[in-house]
PADREN-197000 format. One line per field, with one value per residue: residue in one letter; residue number from 1; x negated, z negated, y of N, C-alpha, C in turn. Coordinates in pm, 1 decimal, padded with zeros to 6 digits, always signed. Atoms other than C-alpha are relative to their C-alpha. Example, Ala and Ser with C-alpha at 12.3 -4.5 7.8 and 13.67 -1.06 7.14 Angstrom:
# PADREN-197000
rolo = [A | S]
finu = [1 | 2]
n_c1 = [-00089.0 | +00082.0]
n_c3 = [+00000.0 | +00006.0]
n_c2 = [-00119.0 | -00119.0]
ca_c1 = [-01230.0 | -01367.0]
ca_c3 = [-00780.0 | -00714.0]
ca_c2 = [-00450.0 | -00106.0]
c_c1 = [-00090.0 | +00077.0]
c_c3 = [+00000.0 | -00073.0]
c_c2 = [+00120.0 | +00109.0]
//
This chain:
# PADREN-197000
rolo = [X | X | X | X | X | X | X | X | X | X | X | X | X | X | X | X | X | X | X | X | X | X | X | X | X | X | X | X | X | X | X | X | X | X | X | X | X | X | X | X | X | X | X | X | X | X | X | X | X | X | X | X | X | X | X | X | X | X | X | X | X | X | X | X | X | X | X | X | X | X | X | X | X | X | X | X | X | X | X | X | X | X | X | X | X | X | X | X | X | X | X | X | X | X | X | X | X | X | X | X | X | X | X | X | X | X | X | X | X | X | X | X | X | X | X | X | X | X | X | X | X | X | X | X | X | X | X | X | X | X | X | X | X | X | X | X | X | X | X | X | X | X | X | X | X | X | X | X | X | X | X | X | X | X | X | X | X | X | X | X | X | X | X | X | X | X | X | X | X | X | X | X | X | X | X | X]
finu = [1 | 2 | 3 | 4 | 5 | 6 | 7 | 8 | 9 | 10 | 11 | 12 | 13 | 14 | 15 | 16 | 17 | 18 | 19 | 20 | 21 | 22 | 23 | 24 | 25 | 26 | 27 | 28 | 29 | 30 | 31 | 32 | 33 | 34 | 35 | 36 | 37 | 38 | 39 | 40 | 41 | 42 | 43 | 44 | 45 | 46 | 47 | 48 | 49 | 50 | 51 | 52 | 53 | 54 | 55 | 56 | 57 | 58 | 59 | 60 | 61 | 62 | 63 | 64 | 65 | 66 | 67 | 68 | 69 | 70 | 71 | 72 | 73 | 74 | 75 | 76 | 77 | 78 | 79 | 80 | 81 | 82 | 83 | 84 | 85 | 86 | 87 | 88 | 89 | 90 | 91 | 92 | 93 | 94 | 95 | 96 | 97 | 98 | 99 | 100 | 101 | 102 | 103 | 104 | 105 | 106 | 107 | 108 | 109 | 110 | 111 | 112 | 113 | 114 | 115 | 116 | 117 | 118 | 119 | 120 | 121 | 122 | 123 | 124 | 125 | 126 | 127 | 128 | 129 | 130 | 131 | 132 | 133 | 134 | 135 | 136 | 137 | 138 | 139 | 140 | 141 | 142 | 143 | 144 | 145 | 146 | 147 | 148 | 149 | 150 | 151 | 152 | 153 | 154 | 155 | 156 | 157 | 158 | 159 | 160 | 161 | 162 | 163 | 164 | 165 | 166 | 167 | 168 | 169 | 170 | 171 | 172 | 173 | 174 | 175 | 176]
n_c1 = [+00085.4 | -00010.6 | +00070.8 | -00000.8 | +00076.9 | -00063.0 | -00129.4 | +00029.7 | +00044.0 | -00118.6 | -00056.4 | +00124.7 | +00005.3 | -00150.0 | -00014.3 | +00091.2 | -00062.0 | -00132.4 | +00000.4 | +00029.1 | -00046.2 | +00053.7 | -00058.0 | -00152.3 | -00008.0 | -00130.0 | -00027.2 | -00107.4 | -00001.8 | -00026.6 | -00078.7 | +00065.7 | +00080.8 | -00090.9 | -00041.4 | +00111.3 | +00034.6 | -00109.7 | -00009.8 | +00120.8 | -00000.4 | +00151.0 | -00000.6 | +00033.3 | +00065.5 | -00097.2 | -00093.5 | +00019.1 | +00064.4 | +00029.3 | +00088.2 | -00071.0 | -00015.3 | +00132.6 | +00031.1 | -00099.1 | -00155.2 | +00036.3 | +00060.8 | +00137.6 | +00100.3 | +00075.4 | +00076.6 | +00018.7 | +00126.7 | -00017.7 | +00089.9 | -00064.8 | -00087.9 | +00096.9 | +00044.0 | -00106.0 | +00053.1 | -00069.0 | -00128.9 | -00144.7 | +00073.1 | -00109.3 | -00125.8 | +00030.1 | +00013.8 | -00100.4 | -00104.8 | +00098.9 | -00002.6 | -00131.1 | -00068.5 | -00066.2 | -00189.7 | -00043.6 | +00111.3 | -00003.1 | -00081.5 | -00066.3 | -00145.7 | -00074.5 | -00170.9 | -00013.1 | -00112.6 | +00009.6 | +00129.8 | +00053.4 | +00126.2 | -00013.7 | -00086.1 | -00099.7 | -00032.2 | +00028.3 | -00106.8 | +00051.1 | -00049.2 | -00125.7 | -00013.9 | -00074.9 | +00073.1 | +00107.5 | +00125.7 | +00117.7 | -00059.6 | +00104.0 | +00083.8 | +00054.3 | -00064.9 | -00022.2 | -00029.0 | +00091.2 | +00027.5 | +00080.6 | -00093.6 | -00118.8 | -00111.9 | +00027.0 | +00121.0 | +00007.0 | +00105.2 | -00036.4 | +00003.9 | -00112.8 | +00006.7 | +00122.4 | -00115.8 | +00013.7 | +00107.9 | +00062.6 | -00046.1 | -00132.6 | -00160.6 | -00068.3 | -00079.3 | -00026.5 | +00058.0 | -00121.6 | +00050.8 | -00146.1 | -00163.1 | -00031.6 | +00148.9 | +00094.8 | +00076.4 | +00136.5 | +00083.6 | +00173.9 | +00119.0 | +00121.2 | +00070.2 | -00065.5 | -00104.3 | +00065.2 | +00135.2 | +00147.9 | +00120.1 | +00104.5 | +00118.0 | +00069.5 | +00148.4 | +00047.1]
n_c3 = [-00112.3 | -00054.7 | -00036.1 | -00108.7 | +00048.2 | -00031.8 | +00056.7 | +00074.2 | +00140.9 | +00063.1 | +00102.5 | +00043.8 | -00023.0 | +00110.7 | +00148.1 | +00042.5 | +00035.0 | +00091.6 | +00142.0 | +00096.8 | +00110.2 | +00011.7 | -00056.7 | -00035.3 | -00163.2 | -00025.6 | -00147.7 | -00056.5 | -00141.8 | -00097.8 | +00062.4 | +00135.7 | -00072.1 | -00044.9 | +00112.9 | +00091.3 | -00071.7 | -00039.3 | +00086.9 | -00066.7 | -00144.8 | -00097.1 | -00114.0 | -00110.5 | -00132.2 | -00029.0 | +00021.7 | +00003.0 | -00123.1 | -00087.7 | -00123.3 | -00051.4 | +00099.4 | +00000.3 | +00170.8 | +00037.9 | +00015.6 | +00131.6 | +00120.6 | +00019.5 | -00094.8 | +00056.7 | -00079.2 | -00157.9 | +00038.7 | -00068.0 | -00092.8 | -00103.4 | -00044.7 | -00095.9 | -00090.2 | -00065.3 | -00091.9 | +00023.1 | -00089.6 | +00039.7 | +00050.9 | -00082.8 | +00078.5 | +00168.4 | +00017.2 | -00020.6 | +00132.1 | +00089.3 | -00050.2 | -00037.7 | +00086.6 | -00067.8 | +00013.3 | +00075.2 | +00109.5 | +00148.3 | +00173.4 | +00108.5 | +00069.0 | +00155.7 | -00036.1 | +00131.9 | -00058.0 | -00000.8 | -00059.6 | -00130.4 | -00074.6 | -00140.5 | -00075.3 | +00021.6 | -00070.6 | +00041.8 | -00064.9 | -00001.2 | +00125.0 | -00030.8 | -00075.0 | -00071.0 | -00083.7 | +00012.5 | -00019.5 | -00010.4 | +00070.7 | +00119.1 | -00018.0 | +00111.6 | +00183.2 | +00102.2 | +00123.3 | +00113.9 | +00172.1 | +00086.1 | +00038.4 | +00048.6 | -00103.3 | -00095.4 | -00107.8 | -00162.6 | -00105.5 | -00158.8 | -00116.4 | -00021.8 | -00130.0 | +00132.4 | +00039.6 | +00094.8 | +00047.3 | +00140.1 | +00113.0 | +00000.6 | -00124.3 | +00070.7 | -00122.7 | +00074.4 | -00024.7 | +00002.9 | +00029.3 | +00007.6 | -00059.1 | +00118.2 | +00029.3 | +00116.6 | +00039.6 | +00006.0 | -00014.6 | -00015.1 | +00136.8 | -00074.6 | +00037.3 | +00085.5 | +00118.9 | +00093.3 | -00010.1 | -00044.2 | +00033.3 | -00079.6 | -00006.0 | -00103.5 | +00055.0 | -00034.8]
n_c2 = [+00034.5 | +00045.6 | +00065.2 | +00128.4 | +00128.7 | +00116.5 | +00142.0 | +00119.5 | -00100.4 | -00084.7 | +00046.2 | -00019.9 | -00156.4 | -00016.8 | +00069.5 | -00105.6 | -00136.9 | -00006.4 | +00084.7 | -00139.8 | -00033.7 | -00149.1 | -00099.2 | +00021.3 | -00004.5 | +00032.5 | +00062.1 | -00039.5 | +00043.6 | -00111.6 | -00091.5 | -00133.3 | -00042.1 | -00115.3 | -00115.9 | -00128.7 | -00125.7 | -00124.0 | -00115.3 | -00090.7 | -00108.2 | +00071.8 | +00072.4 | +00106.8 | -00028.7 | +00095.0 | -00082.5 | -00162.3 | -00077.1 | +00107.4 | -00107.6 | -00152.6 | -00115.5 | -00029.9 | +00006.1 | -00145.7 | +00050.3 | +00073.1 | -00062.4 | +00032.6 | -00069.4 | +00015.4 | +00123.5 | -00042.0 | -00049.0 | -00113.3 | -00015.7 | +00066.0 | -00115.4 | -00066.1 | +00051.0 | +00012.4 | +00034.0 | +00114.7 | +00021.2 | -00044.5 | -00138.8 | -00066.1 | +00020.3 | -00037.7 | -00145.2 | -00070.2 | -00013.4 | -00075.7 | -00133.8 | -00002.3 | +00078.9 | +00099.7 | +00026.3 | +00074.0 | +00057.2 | +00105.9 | -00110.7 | +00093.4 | -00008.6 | +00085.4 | +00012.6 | +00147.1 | +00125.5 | +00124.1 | -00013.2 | +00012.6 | +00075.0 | -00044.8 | +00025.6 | -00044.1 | -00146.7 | -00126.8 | -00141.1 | -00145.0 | +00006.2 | -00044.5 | +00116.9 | +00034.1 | +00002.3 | +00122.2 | -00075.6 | +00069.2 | +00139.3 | +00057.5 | +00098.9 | +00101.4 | -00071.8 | +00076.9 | -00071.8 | -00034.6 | +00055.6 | -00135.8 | -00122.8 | +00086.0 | -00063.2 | +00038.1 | -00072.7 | +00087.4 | -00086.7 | +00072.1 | -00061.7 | -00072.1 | -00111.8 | -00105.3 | -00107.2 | +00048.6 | +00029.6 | -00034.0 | +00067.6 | -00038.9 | -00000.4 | +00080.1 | +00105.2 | +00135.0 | +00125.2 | +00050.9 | +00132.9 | +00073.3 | -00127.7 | -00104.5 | -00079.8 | -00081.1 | -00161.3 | +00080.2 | -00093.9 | -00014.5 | -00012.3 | +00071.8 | +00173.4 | +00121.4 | +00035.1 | +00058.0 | -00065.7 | +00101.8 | -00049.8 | +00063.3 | -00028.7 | -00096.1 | -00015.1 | -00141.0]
ca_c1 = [-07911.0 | -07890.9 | -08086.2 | -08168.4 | -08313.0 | -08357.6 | -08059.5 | -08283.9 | -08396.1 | -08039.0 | -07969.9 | -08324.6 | -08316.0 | -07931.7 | -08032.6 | -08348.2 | -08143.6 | -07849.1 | -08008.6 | -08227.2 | -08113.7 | -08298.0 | -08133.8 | -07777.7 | -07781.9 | -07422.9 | -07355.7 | -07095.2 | -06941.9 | -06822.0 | -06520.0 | -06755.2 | -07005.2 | -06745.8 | -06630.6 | -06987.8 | -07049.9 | -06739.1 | -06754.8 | -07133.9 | -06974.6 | -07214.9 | -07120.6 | -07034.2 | -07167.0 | -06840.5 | -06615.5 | -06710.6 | -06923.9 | -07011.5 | -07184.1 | -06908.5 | -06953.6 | -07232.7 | -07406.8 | -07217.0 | -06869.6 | -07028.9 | -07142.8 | -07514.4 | -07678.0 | -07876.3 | -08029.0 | -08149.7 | -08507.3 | -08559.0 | -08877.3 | -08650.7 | -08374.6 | -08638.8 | -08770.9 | -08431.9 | -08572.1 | -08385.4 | -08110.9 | -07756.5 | -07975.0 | -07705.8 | -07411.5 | -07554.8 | -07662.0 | -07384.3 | -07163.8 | -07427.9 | -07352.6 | -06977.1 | -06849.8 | -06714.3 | -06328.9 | -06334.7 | -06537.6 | -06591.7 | -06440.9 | -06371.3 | -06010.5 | -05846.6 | -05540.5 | -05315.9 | -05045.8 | -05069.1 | -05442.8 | -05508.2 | -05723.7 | -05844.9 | -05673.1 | -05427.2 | -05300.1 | -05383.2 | -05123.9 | -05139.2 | -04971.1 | -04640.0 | -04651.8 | -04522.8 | -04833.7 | -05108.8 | -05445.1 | -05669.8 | -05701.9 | -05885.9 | -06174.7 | -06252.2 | -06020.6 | -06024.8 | -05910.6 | -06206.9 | -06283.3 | -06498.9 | -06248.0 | -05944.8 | -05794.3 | -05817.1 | -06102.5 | -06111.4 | -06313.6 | -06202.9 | -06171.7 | -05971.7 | -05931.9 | -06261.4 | -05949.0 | -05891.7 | -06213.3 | -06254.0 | -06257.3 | -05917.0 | -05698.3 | -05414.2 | -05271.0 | -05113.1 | -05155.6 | -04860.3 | -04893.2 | -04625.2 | -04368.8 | -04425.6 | -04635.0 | -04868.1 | -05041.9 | -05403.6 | -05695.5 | -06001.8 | -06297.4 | -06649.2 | -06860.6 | -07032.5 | -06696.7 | -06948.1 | -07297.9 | -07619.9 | -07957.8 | -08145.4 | -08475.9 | -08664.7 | -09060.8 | -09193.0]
ca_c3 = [-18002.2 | -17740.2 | -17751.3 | -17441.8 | -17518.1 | -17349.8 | -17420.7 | -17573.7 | -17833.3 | -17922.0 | -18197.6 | -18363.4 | -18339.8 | -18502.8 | -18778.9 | -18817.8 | -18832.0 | -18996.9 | -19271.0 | -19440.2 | -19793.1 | -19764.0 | -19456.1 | -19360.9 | -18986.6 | -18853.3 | -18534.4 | -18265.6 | -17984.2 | -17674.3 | -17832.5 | -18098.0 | -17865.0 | -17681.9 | -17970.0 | -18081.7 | -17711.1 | -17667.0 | -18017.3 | -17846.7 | -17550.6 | -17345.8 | -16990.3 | -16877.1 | -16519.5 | -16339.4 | -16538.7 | -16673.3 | -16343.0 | -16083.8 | -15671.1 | -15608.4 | -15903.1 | -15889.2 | -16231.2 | -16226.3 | -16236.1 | -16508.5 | -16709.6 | -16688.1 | -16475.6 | -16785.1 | -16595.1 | -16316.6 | -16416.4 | -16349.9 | -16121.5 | -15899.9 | -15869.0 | -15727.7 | -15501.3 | -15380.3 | -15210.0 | -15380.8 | -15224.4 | -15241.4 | -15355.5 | -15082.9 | -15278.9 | -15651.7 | -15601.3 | -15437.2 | -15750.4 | -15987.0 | -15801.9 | -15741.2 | -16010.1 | -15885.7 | -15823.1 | -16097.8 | -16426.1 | -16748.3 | -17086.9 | -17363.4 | -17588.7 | -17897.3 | -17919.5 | -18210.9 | -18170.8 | -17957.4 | -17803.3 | -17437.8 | -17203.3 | -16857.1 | -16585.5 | -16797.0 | -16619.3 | -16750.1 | -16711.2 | -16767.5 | -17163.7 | -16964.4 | -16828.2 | -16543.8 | -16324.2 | -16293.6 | -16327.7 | -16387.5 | -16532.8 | -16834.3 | -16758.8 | -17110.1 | -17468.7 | -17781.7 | -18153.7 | -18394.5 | -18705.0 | -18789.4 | -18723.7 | -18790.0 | -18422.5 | -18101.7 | -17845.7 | -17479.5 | -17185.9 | -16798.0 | -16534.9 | -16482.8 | -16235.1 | -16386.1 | -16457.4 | -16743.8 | -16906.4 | -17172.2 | -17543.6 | -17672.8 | -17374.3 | -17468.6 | -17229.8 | -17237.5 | -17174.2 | -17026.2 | -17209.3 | -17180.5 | -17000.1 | -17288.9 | -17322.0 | -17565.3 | -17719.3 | -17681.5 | -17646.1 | -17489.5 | -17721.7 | -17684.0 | -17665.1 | -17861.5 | -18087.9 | -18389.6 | -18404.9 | -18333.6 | -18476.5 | -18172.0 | -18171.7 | -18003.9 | -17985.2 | -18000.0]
ca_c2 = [-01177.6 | -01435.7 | -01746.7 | -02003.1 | -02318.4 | -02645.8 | -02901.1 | -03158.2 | -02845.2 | -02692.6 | -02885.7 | -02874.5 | -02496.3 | -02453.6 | -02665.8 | -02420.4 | -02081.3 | -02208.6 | -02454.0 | -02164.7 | -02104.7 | -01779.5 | -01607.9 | -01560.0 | -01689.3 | -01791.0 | -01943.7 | -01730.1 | -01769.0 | -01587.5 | -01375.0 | -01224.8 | -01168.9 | -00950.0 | -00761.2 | -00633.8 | -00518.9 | -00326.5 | -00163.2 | -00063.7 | +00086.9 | -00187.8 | -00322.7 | -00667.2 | -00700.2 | -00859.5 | -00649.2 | -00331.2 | -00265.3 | -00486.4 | -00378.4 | -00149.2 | +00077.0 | +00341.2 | +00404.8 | +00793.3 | +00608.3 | +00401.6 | +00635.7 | +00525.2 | +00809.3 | +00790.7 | +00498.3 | +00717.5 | +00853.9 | +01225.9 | +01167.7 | +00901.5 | +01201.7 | +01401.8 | +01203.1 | +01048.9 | +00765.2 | +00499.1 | +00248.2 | +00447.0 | +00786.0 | +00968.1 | +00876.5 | +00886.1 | +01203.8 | +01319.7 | +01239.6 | +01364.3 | +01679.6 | +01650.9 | +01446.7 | +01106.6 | +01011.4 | +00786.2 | +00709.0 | +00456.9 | +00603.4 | +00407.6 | +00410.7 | +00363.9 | +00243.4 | +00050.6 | -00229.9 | -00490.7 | -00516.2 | -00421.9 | -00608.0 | -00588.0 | -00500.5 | -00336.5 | -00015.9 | +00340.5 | +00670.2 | +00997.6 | +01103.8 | +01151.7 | +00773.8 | +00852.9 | +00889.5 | +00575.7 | +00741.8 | +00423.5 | +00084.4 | -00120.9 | -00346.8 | -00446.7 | -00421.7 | -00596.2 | -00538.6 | -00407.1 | -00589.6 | -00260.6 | -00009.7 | -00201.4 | -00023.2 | -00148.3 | -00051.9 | -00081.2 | +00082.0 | +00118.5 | +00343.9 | +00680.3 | +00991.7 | +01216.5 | +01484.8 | +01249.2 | +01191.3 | +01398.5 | +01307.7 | +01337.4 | +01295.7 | +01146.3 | +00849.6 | +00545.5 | +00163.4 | -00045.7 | -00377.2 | -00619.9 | -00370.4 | -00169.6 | +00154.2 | +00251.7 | +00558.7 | +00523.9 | +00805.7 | +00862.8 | +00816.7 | +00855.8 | +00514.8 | +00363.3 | +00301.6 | +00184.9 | +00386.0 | +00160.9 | +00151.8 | +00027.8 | -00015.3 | +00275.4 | +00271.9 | +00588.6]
c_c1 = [+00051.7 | -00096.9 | -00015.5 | -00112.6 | +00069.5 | +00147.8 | -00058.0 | -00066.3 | +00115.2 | -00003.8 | -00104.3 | +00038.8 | +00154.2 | -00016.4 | -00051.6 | +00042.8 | +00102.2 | -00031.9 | -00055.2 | +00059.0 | -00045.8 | +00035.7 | +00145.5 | +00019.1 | +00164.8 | -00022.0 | +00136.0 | +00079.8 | +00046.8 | +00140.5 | -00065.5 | -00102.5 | +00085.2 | +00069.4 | -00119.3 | -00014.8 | +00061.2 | +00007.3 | -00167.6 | +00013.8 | -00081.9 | +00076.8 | -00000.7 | +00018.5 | +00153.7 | +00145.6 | +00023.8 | -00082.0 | -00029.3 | -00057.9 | +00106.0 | +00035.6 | -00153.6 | -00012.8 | +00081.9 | +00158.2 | +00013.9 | -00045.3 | -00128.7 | -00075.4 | -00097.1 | -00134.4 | -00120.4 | -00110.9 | +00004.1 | -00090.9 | +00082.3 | +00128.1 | -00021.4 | -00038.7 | +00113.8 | +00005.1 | +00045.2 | +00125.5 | +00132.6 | -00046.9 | +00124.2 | +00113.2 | +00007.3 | -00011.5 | +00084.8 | +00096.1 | -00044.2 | +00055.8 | +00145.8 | +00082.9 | +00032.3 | +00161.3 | +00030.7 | -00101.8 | +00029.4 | +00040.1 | +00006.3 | +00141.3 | -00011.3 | +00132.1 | +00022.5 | +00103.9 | -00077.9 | -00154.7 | +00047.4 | -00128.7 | -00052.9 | +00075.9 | +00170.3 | +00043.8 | +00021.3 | +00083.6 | -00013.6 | +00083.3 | +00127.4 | +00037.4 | +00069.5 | -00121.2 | -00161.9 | -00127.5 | -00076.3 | +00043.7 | -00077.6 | -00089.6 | -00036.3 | +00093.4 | -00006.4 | +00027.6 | -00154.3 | -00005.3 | -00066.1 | +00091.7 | +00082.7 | +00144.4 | -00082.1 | -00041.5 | -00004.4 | -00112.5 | +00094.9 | -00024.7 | +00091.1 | -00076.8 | -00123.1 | +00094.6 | +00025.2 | -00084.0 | -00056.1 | +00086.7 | +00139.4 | +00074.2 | +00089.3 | +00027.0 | +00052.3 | +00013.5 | +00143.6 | -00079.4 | +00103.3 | +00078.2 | +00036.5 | -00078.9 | -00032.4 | -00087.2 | -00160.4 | -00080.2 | -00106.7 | -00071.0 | -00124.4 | -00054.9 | -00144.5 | +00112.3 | -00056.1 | -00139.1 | -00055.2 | -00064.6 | -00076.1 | -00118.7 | -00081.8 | -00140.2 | -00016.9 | -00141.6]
c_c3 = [+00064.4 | -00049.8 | +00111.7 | -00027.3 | +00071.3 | -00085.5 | -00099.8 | -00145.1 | -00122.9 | -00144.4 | -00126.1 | -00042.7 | -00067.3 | -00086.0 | -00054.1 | -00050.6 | -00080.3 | -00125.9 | -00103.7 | -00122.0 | -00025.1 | +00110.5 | +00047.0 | +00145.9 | +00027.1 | +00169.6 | +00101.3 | +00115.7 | +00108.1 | -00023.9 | -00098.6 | +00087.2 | +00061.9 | -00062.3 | -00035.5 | +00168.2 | +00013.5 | -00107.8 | +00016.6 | +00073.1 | +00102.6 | +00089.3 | -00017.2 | +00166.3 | +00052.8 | -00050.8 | -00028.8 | +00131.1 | +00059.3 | +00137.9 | +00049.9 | -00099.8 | -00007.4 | -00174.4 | -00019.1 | -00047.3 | -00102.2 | -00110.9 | -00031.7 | +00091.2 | -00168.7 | +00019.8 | +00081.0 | -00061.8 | +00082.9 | +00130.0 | +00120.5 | +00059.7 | +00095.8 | +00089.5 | +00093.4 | +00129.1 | -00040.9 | +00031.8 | -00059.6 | -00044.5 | +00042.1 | -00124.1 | -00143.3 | +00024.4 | +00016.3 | -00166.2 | -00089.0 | -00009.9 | -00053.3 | -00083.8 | +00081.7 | -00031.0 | -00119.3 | -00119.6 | -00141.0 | -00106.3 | -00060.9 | -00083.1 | -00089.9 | +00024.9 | -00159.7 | +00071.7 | +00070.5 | +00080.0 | +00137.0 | +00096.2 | +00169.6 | +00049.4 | -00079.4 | +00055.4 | -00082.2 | +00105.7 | -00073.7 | -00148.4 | +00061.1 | +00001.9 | +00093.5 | +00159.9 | -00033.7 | +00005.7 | -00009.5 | -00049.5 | -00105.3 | +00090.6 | -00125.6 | -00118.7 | -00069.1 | -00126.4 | -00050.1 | -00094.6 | -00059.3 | -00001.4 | -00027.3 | +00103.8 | +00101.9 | +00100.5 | +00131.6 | +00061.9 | +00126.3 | +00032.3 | +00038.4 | +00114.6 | -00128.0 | -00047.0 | -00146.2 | -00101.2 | -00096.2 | -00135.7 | -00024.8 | +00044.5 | -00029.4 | +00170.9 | -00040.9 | +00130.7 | +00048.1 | -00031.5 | -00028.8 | +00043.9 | -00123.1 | -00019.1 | -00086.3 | -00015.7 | -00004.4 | +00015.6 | +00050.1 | -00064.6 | +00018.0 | -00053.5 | -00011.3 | -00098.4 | -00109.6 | +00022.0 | -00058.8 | -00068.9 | +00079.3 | -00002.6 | +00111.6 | -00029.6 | +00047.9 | +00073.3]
c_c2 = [-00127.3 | -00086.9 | -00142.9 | -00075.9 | -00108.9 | -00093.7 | -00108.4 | +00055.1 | +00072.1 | -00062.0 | +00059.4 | +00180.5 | +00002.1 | -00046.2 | +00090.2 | +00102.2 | -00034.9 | -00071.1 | +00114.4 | +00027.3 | +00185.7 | +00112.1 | -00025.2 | +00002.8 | -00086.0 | +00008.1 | +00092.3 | -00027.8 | +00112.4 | +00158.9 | +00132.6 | +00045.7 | +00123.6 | +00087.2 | +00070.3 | +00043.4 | +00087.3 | +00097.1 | +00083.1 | +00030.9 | -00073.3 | -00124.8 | -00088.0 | +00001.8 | -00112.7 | +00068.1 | +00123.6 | +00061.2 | -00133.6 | +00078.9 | +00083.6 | +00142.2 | +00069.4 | +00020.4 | +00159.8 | -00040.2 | -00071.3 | +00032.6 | -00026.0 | +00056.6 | +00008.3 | -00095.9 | +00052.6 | +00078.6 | +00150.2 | -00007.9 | -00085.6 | +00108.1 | +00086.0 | -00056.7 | -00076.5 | -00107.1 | -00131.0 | -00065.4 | +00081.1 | +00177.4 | +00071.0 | +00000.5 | +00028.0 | +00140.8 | +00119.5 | +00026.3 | +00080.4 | +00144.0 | +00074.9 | -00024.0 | -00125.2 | +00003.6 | -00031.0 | +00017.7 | -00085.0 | +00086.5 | -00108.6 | +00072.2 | -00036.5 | +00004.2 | -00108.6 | -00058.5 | -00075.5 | +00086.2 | +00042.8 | -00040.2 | +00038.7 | -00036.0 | +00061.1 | +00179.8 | +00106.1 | +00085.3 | +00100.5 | -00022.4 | +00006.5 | -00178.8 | +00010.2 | +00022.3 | -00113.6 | +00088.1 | -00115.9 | -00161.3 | -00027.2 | -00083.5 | -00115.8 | +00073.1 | -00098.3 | +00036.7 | +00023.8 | -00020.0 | +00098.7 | +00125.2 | -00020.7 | +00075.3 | -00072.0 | +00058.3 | -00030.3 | +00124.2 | -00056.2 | +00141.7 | +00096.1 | +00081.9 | +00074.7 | +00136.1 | -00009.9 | -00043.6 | +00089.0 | -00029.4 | +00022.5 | +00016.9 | -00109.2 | -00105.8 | -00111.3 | -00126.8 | -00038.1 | -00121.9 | -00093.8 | +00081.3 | +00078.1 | +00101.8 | +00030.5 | +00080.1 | -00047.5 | +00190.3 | -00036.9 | +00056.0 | -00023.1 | -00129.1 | +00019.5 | +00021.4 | +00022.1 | +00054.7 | -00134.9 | +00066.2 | -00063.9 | +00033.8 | +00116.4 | +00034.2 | +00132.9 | +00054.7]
//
């Protein structure tokens, strides 16, 4: 979890969670934070999606409530729906890949490498799977599980797959 707290409280509050003899609280920072979302398959806003990505390209028409579908009266409705329909150009996937990591912005090609189909937004190694995980953006041609492709990383390509996300199965809370 996240916690925000005044400045003149931080300290107070880290002593609290971390002194405890009775629970195992540990302090993180922004790296580990970005390793447990990506092995949850879970958006940062800025890189995995941002206002020029609809939620179909993002893989989160899950977002999109059936009664708002129907009714079709929400900003961009035209366009979501269209895709819904159509498929979109593009869409989110997640990867595995081994060797060296890939990050955003690293360019995605077809298994031949000789045609660019997409790019990364987000990769990092996996301390839980002990392979390296990314997510980005291909042609929807490419988007199902097990398509092979590869990464150029350093002027070098690598073998990678599309894998569904989450990486690491969740137990999120869900009230019933």
């Amino acid at each position: 979890i996240q916690i925000s707290v005044r400045p003149d409280r931080a300290e107070d509050l880290a002593q609290a969670l971390t002194g405890s003899s009775k629970a195992k609280v540990m302090l993180i920072g922004l790296g580990a934070r970005d390793t447990l979302r990506l092995e949850a398959g879970l958006c940062l806003y800025g890189s995995d999606i941002d206002e020029t990505t609809t939620p179909v390209e993002g893989s989160l028409t899950w977002t999109i409530g059936k009664r708002r579908r129907e009714e079709a009266n929400f900003p961009g409705a035209s366009v979501i729906l269209k895709q819904i329909k159509e498929k979109p150009q593009r869409r989110r996937v997640g990867f595995i890949s081994s060797g060296a990591p890939a990050r955003g912005h690293t360019k995605i090609y077809d298994e031949s490498g000789s045609s660019l189909i997409g790019e990364l937004t987000s990769g990092c190694p996996s301390p839980s799977l002990k392979e390296n995980v990314s997510m980005g953006y291909v042609k929807t041609a490419f988007t199902k599980n097990g398509t092979k492709v590869k990464f150029e990383v350093r002027k070098k390509m690598i073998d990678a797959v599309v894998s569904k996300m989450p990486f690491v199965p969740s137990n999120y809370f869900s009230p019933k």
